[in-house]
N, C-alpha and C positions, 0 to 999 in steps of 0.2 A: 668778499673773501680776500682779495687780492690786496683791497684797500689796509684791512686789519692785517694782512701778512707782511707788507711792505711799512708800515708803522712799526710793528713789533720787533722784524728785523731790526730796523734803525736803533729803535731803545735798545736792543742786546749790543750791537755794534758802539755804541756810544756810553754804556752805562757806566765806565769807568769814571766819567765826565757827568752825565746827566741823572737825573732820578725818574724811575719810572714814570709813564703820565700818573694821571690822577683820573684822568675820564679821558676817554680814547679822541685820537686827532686825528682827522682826515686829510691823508696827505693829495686827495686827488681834488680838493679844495682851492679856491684861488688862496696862493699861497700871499703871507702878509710883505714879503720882502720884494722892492721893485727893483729892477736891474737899471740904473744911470749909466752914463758914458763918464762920470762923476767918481770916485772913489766908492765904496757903499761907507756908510755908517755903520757901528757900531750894531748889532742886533743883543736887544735885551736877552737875558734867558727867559724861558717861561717855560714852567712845570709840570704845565699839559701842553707842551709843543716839542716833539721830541726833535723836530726837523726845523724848527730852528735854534734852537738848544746847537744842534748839530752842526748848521750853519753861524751860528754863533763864535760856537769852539773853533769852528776851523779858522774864523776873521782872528783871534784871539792867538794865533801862533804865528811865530816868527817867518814872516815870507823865506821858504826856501830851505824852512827846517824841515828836518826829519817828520816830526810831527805833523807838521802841516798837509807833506805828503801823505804818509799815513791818513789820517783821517780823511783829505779830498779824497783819496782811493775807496774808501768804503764808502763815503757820500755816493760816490759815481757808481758803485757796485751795484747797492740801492736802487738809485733813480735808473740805470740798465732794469729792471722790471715794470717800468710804469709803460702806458701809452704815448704815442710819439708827441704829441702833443704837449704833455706834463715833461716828459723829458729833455724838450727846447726848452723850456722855462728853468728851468735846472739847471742844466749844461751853460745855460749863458749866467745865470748869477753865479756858478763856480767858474768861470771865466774871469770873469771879473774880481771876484775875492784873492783870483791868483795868479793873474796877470797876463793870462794865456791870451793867443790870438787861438781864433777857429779851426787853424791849421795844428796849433799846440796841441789844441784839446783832441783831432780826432788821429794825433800821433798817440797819444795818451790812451785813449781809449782802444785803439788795437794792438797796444802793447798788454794793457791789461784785461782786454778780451781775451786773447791768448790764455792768456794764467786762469781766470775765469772758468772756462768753457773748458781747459785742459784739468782740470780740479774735480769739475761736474761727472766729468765724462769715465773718471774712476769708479764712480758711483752708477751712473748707466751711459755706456757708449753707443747711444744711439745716431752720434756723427758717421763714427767709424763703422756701423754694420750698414749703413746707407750708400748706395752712389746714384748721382746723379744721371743720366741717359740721355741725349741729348735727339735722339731720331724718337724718342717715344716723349719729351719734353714731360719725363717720369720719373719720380724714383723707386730705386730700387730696395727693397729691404732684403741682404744677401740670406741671413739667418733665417729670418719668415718665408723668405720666398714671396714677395707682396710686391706687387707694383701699386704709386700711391700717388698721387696727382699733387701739382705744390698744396694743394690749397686740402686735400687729405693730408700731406704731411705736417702741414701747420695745426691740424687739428689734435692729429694724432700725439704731439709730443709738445704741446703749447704749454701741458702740467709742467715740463718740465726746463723747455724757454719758450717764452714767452714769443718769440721772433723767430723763430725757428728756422721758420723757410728763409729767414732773410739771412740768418748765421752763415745755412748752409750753403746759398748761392751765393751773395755778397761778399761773405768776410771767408769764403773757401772751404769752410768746417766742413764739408763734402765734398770728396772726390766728384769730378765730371767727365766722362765716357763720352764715346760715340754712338758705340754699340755696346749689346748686351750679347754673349754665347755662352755656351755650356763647355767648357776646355777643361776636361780633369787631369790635374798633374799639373796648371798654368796655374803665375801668380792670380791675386783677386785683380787686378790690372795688367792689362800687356797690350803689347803693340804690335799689329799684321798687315803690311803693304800698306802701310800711313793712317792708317786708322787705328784710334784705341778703344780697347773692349774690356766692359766689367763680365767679369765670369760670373754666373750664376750656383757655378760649383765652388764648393768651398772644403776644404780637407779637416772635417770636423769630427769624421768617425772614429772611435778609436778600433785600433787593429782586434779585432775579436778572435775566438778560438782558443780550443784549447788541447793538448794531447790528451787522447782516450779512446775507447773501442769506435767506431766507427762501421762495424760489422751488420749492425742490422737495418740499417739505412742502405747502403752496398747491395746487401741481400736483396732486397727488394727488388733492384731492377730484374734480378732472375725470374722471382716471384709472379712481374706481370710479362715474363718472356722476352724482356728486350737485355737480357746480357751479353749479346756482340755488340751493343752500341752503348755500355756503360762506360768504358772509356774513352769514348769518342764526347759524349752526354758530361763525363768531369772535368776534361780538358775545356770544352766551352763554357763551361762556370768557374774552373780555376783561372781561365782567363780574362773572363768579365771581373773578377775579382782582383786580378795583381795588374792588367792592365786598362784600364778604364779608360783611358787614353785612347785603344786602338778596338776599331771595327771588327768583330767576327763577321766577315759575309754574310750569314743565313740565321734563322730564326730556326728556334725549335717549337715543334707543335707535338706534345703528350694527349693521347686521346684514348679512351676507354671508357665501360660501363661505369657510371655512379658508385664512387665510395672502393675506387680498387687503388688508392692512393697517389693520385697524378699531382696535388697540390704541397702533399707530402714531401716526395722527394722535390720538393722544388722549396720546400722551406727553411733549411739550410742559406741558401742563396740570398731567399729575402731577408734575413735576419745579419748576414753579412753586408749586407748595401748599404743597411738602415736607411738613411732621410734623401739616396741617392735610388730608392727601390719606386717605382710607382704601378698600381694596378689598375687597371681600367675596366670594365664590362663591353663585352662584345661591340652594344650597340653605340656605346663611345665613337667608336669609328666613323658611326653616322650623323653627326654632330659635327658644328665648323669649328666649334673649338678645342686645341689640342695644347694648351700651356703644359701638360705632363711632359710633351716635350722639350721643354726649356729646366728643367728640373730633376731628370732622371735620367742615369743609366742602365738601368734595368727597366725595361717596360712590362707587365705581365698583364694577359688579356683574359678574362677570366671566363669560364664555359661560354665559350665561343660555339653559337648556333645558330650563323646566318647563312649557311647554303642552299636553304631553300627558301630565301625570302628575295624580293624584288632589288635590294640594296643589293646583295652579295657581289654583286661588281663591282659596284660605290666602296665596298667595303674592302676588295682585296688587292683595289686600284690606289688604296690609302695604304694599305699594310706594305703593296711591293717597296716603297720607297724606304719603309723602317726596316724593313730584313735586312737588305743589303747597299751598299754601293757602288758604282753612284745611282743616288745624285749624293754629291759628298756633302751636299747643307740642304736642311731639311726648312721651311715652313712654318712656324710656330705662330698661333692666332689664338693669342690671351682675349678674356673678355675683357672691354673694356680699352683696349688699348691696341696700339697699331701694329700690324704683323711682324715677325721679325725672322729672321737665318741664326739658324744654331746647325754647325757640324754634324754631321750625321755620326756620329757615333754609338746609337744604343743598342741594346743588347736586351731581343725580346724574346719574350717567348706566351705560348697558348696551352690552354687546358680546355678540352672540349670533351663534351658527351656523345656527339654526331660524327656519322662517318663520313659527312660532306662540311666541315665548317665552314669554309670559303670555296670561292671559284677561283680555278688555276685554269685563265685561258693564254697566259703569257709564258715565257719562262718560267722553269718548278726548279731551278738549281738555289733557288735562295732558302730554300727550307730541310731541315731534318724532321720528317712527319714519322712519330711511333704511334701504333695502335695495340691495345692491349683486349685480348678478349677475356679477360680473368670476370668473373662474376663474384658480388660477394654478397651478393642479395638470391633470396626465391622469387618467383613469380608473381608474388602478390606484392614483390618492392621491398620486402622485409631485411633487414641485415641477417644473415645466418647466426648462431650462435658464435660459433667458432670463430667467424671475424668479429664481430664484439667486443671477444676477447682482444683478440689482434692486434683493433687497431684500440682498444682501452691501453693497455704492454707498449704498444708503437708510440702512442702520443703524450704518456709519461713520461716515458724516455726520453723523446727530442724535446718538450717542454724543459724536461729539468737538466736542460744541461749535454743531451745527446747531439745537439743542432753546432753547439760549440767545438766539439769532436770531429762532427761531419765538416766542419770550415777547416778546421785545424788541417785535415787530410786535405783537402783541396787547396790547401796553401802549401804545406809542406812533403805530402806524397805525391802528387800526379804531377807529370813529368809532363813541361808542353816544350821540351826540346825538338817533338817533331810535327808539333801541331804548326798548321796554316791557317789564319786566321780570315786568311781571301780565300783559301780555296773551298770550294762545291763540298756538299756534306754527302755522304753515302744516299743512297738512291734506295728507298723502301718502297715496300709493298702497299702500305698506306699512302704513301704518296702519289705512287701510280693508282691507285683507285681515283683520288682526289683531281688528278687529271682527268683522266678517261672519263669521271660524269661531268667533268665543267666542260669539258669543248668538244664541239661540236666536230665530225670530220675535214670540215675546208678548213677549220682553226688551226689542225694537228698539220695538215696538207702545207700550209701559208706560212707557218711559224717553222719546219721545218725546210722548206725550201728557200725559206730568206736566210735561219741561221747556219744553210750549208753553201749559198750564194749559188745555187743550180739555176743555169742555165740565164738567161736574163734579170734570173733577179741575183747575180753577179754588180748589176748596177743600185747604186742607192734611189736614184729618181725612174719609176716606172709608172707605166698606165694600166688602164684595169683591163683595157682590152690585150695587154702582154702580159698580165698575169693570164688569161684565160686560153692565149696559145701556150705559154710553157708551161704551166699544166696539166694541157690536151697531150704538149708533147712528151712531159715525163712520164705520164699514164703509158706510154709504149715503153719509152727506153728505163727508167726508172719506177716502175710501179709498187716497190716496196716503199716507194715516198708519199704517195698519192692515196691518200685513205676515204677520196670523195670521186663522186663519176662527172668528168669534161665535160656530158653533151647536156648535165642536167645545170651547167651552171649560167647566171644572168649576171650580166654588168651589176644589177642590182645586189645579188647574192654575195657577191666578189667585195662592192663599199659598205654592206655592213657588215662584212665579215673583218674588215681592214678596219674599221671603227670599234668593233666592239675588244679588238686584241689592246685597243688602248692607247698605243705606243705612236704610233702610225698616220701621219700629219697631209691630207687633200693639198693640193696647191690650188689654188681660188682663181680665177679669171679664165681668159682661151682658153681652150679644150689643146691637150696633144695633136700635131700632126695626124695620128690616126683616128680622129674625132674621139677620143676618150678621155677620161680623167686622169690627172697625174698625181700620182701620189710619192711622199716621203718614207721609205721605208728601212734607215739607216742612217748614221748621224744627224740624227735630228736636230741637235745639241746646236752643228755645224749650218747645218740647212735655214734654218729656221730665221735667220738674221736677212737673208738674200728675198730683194722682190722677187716679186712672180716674173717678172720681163728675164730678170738674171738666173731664175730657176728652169725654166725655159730651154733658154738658152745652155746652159749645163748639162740638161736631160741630152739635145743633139750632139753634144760634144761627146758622152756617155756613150751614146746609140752607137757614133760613128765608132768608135772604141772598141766598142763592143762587135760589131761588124767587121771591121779587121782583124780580128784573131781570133773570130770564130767561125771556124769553113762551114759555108753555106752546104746543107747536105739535102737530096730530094727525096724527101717523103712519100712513097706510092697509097695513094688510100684504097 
């Protein structure tokens, strides 16, 4: 094919000059013209040769005319689709016909590459929607969202050059990066503390919405009982929306019976994102790879019902990091390709059936949890009549045009002039249930004594045997803290209690001066870099700290 297309080229390129063949010439043939160190000779025409007909013409013009240029130019335009092979043979007998040295010709040649490649690229800019990555030695396709290896790249767009990967890395036709991140609101390139990064975000959508009633989408929230948090519930989508850019702290979780509209009201939003929206399945979570991360500002996890399966910690030890910040760069493990850090920026939320989706044995400030007890089915699972109707009325409307309405208000009515986008979301009922089955009482006991700093666990570096006296000892002075009984607890009870909250880091080697283990229970972040010798060491500088301004008092038992 290539052979017939790079012939027939030339005839059109030349026919001003030449006559069509007669019977088709194989330009990938050994060509009949030898290159001398000698002047060349004259080249005959001949009538089924269209390539040298073509070399011909060009010996035939005046060294340095107009014409001559002209025609070497499309000679070489030509011979740029052959094999590298065919195209040294070329390149040196148009050398030669025109006086050039090897350095002429490959000035030549990247001047009218430029022109070339800039001509193509009206017709499909597959340079420009590419950048090169240089930690992932990947490219990226920003519009597809596709990482594509050189040698995928070369395949992929070969229809349309032939050399592709070499265009792109050799002659620059593609940007080249360090890193890859998700930055909405940043150019497709920028530059952070000496590093440059291609953005995976790209400002493609157009602004959606339109004015009109917006009334029965509204209503709704009444409908499943959550109307004190319908304005709290617009301000955090009117914000995902106008600021992409910035972090809402917490995640929203919509839970209720089957078919009481939880995906409903949340369709607006997705329809606003568009190609910035991504949905996962619960069990996604469980799974190593999460490229929806590097792709989306919206995350939505769809009937989420893992709180009673073996992962639900696996699962909600994945989710704490997307709720909120920090950590302020998340993890991103494409298949196929090497992990990468993308900004923590997204903006998630859940639709579950279950009044346990996940386990909350760590901090619960990062989520807004709603639960709806509205029923719109009988006992046997059936949709009632009435809602039939309902939601028949509800999802004509937001199909044709009501969804556009509902954005239009969320851009231009809801006020987030008093909205915080760090701060802690109201405190539900549903969420306190969500607690209170995921952990256990030493969990509620440990997690509330480290984040009120009582009594030694004031220090970041503690042991387990001083969790288990200030414990003993808040159980007297403090007992509205202590939700588990002192005499019933073991070194044992105490390290996997400190393990399973997640967060909470063993120091490995010698045991504490008081034969127990030491554990990290507070900037981690900070601790984590220091050997055990230096950690150590720390804890008694701590201890002694700790001992001086806190008067020794006697206990009668």
């Amino acid at each position: 094919y290539l052979r017939t297309f790079v012939n027939q080229q030339i005839a059109r390129d030349f026919d001003d000059v030449t006559s069509a063949p007669s019977e088709e010439y194989d330009f990938f043939s050994e060509p009949s013209i030898t290159v001398s160190t000698s002047p060349p000779p004259p080249v005959e025409q001949n009538e089924s040769d269209p390539v040298g007909n073509a070399v011909s013409l060009l010996q035939k013009q005046h060294p340095g005319s107009d014409s001559q240029l002209e025609y070497a130019g499309k000679l070489l335009k030509n011979v740029e689709k052959l094999p590298e092979i065919k195209k040294i043979h070329w390149h040196a007998l148009i050398r030669d016909i025109m006086g050039w040295s090897k350095r002429d010709l490959d000035r030549v040649l990247k001047e009218l590459r430029g022109k070339w490649y800039s001509e193509r690229e009206i017709k499909v800019n597959f340079f420009g929607d590419t950048i090169y990555v240089a930690e992932q030695n990947r490219f990226f396709d920003r519009k597809k969202r596709l990482w594509l290896t050189p040698e995928g790249y070369q395949n992929t767009y070969a229809h349309l050059d032939s050399e592709a990967r070499k265009s792109a890395l050799q002659e620059g036709r593609v940007a080249k990066v360090d890193r890859i991140d998700y930055a909405p609101k940043k150019p497709a390139i920028f530059e952070e503390k000496g590093i440059i990064y291609g953005n995976a975000w790209e400002d493609l959508e157009p602004e959606v919405g339109r004015r009109g009633d917006a009334s029965p989408w509204l209503d709704h929230f009444d409908t499943l009982g959550w109307g004190a948090y319908r304005d709290h519930v617009l301000k955090w989508m009117a914000w995902t929306i106008l600021h992409p850019d910035i972090k809402i702290n917490h995640m929203i979780i919509f839970g209720g019976h089957e078919g009481c509209g939880k995906d409903w009201l949340l369709y607006p939003l997705v329809q606003a994102m568009g190609r910035d929206h991504a949905i996962i399945d619960g069990s996604a979570l469980l799974r190593d790879f999460n490229e929806y991360l590097l792709c989306a500002k919206h995350i939505h996890i769809n009937e989420a019902e893992l709180g009673d399966r073996n992962e639900a910690k696996m699962v909600s030890n994945k989710l704490k990091p997307m709720a909120a910040a920090p950590p302020h760069k998340l993890s991103v493990n494409p298949k196929g390709a090497t992990p990468v850090w993308v900004r923590n920026i997204h903006s998630v939320t859940m639709t579950t059936n279950s009044q346990k989706p996940i386990e909350l044995n760590g901090q619960s400030r990062r989520i807004l949890a709603l639960w709806s007890d509205l029923k719109t089915r009988d006992n046997l699972g059936n949709t009632r009549p009435e809602w039939n109707e309902y939601w028949r009325k509800a999802w004509n409307w937001m199909e044709l045009g009501g969804w556009q309405h509902c954005v239009w208000y969320l851009r231009n009515r809801v006020d987030l002039s008093d909205f915080s986008p760090g701060a802690p979301p109201p405190a539900t009922d549903f969420l306190r249930d969500i607690v209170s089955t995921s952990r256990s009482p030493l969990h509620q006991t440990l997690e509330v004594l480290i984040d009120d700093r009582i009594g030694m666990f004031t220090n970041d570096l503690i042991t387990v045997r001083e969790i288990m006296q200030s414990i003993s000892l808040c159980e007297s002075l403090h007992p509205e803290l202590v939700f588990v009984r002192s005499d019933r607890l073991t070194p044992t009870t105490v390290i996997l209690a400190l393990k399973s909250l997640g967060d909470h880091i063993p120091v490995r080697g010698e045991k504490a001066p008081d034969g127990s283990e030491l554990w990290i229970i507070r900037n981690h972040d900070h601790w984590r870099h220091y050997r055990n010798e230096e950690l150590h060491q720390a804890y008694l500088v701590q201890m002694k700290k700790y001992k001086h301004s806190t008067p020794l008092k006697e206990v009668n038992s």
